[in-house]
N, C-alpha and C positions, 0 to 999 in steps of 0.2 A: 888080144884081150880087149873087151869092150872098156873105153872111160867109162867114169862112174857117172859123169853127166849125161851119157848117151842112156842109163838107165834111170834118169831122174823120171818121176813122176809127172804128169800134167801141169801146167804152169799154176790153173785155177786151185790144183789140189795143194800146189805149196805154199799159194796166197794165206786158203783155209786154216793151212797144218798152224800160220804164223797167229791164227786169231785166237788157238787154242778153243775151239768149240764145245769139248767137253766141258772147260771151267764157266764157257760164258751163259753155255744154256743153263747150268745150275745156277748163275749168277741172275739170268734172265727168269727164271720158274721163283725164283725169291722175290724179283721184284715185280714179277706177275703179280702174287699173293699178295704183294702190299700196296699196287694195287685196287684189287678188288677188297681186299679190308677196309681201302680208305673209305667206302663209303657203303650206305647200309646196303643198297639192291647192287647194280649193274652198274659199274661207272662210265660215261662216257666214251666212246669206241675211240671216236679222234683222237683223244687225250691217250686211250690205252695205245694203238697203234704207233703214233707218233712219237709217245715217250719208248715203248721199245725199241723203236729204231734209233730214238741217238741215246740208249743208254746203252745198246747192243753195241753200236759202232764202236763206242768211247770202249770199252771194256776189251771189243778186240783192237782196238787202237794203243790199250795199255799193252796188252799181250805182244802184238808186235814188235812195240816198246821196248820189252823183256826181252825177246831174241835177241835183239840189235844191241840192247848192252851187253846183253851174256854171252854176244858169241864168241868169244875169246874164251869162256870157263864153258862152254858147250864140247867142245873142239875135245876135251880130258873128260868129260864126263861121260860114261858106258853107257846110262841112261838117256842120253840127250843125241845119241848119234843119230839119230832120224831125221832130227828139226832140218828146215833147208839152208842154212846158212855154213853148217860146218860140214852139210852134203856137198855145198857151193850151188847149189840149185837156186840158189837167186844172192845176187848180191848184194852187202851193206846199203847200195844207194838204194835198189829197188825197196829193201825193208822199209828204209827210213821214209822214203816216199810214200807208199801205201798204209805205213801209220799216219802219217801226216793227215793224209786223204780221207781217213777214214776221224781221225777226230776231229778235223775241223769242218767234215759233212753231221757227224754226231752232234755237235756243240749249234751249231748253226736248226740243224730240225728245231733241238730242245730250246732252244731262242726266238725263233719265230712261231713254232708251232703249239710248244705246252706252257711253258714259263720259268722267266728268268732265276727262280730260287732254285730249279733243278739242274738247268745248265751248270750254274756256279758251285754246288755240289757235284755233279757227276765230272767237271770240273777240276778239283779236289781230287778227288778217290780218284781221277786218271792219272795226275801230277805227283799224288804222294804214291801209290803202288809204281809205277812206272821208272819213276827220278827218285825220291826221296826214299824206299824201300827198297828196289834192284841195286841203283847203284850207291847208295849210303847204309842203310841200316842193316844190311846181309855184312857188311864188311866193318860193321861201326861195336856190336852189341850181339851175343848167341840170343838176348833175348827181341832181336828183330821183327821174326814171324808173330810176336806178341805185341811189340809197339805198332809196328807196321797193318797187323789185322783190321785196324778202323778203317783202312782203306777199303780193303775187302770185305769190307762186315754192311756196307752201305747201301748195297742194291733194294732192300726193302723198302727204304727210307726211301729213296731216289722213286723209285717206285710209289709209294706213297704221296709225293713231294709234287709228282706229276700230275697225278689227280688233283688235288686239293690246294697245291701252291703254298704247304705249311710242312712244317717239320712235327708232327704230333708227338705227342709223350710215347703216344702205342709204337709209333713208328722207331722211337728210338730206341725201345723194348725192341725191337727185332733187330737192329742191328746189334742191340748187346748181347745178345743168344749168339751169334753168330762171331761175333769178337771173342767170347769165352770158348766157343767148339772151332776155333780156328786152330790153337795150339795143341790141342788134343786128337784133332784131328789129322794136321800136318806132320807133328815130330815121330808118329811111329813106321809116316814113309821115309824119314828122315835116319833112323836107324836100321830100315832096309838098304838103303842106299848110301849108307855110311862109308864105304872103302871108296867113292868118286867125292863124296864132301871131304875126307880127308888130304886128296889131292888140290881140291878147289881152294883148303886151309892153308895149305902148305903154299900153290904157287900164285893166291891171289886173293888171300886174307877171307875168304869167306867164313863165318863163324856160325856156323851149325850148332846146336847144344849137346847131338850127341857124340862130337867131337870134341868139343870146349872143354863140355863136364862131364862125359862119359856116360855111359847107356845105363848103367844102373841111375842116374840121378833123372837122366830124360825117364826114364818109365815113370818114377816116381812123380816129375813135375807133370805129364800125365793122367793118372790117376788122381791126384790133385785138382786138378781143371776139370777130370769129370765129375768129382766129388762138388767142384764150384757149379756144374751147371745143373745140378738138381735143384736149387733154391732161385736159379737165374730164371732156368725155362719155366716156373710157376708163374714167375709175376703175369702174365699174362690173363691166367684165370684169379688170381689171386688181386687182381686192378678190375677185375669184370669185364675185362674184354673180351675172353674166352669162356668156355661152358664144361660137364663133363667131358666131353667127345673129348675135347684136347688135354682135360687133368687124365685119363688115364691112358692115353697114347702117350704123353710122353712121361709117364710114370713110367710104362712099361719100354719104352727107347733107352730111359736112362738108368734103369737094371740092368738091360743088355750094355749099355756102354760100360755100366762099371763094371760087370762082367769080366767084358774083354781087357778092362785096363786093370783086375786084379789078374786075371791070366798072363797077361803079359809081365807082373810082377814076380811071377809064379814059375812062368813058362820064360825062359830065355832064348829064345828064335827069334829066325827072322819071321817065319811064316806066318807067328802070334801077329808077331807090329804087322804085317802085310793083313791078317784078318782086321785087326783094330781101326786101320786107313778104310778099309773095303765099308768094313760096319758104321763109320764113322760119315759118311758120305748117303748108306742108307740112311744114317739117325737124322742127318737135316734138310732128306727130302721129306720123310714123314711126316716130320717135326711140322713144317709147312704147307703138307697136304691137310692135316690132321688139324692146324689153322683154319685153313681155308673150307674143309666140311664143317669144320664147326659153327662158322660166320653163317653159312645160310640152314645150318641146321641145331641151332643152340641150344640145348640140353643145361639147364640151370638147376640147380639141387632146391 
């Protein structure tokens, strides 16, 4: 029988699996849009290039981060047997090494090349998601993914930050959209995959909410959140940053979300919560797009 290393994948492809690329390009496309929001035409190319590259590093430098502490609760998790650490396709040193490598090439562009208020925050959001979120607040509070979210709610901003070298009001409007549809969006993969966070609770204190307090109380905290983010994702046109193009996109996103989070209250499956995560993921790339058409094509009542 072949070892399972002799079928391990390509060395570049297990580097990739560890920076998590699905989460970083959505993390990347948000702080795209913030930014070309920062300014009214076309921002600076250098400033946009530059700041992608060490806010893209930093973010798969968090992710890698993530493997390397999780991979002891990777190892029991169903969902998680692919990553390469509990495949043994690369080991703890090499992890910790190529995060290293990758945050301190991140932190070093954003230092030299765009400016030092962005470093210091991307910064931040790499120390608190990575340290203070994997390894404390998953084990500390079921309401983690909700303390923890500012970390991940900040690519806009960081984004913004880059261009402009300011933390703007607008800017922090996007990260609070993003900090409210972070719980809403997360906990109904969380009662997908409820039979492996049970394990995680049991032999390594991780506190999940639809563990802690049960899936009827996660729907409901849910539906809650999306009921919060109809009055969140206004401010935007409601501050005049935005125009119609964006009041009635996410008018129409956040029907559909509540939609799905009274169906899920309705409908007790997994498949509801698995549509809810799916739809949830559509709602804040539109959300975003629907931003961003709007900035070079504003439509004012």
């Amino acid at each position: 029988m072949m070892s399972e290393l002799s079928l391990a994948p390509p060395a570049w492809k297990c580097y990739l699996d560890l920076c998590k690329p699905n989460v970083v390009a959505e993390m990347m496309f948000t702080a795209l849009v913030g930014m070309l929001l920062a300014v009214p035409n076309l921002p600076p190319i250098d400033k946009m290039i530059f700041g992608s590259i060490g806010i893209a590093f930093a973010a798969a430098s968090a992710a890698a981060i993530n493997h390397f502490i999780d991979r002891n609760i990777d190892e029991d998790l169903w969902f998680n047997v692919d990553r390469p650490l509990p495949k043994n396709y690369l080991s703890p040193k090499q992890v910790i090494t190529f995060a290293s490598a990758l945050g301190i090439i991140g932190m070093l562009v954003l230092i030299v090349k765009v400016n030092l208020l962005t470093a210091v925050l991307t910064f931040v959001s790499l120390f608190g998601y990575a340290f203070i979120y994997t390894h404390y607040l998953k084990r500390l509070t079921s309401q983690g993914i909700v303390v923890g979210g500012i970390f991940g709610a900040t690519p806009p901003l960081l984004g913004w930050s880059a261009i402009t070298g300011t933390a703007d009001p607008h800017a922090l409007l996007l990260t609070l959209i993003i900090f409210v549809w972070t719980p809403p969006h997360f906990w109904p993969l969380a009662i997908v995959r409820i039979e492996g966070y049970k394990i995680a609770f049991q032999k390594y204190g991780i506190r999940m909410l639809p563990v802690t307090h049960g899936i009827p109380h996660t729907r409901l905290q849910i539906l809650l959140y999306t009921i919060l983010l109809f009055p969140v994702t206004l401010l935007p046109y409601l501050t005049g940053m935005s125009g119609l193009i964006y009041l009635i996109t996410v008018m129409l996103l956040n029907i559909g979300f509540t939609y799905f989070a009274v169906l899920m209250m309705r409908t007790e499956t997994s498949k509801t919560a698995r549509q809810t995560f799916w739809y949830s993921i559509v709602y804040i790339t539109l959300l975003f797009a629907a931003l961003l058409i709007d900035h070079y094509f504003k439509i004012m009542p």
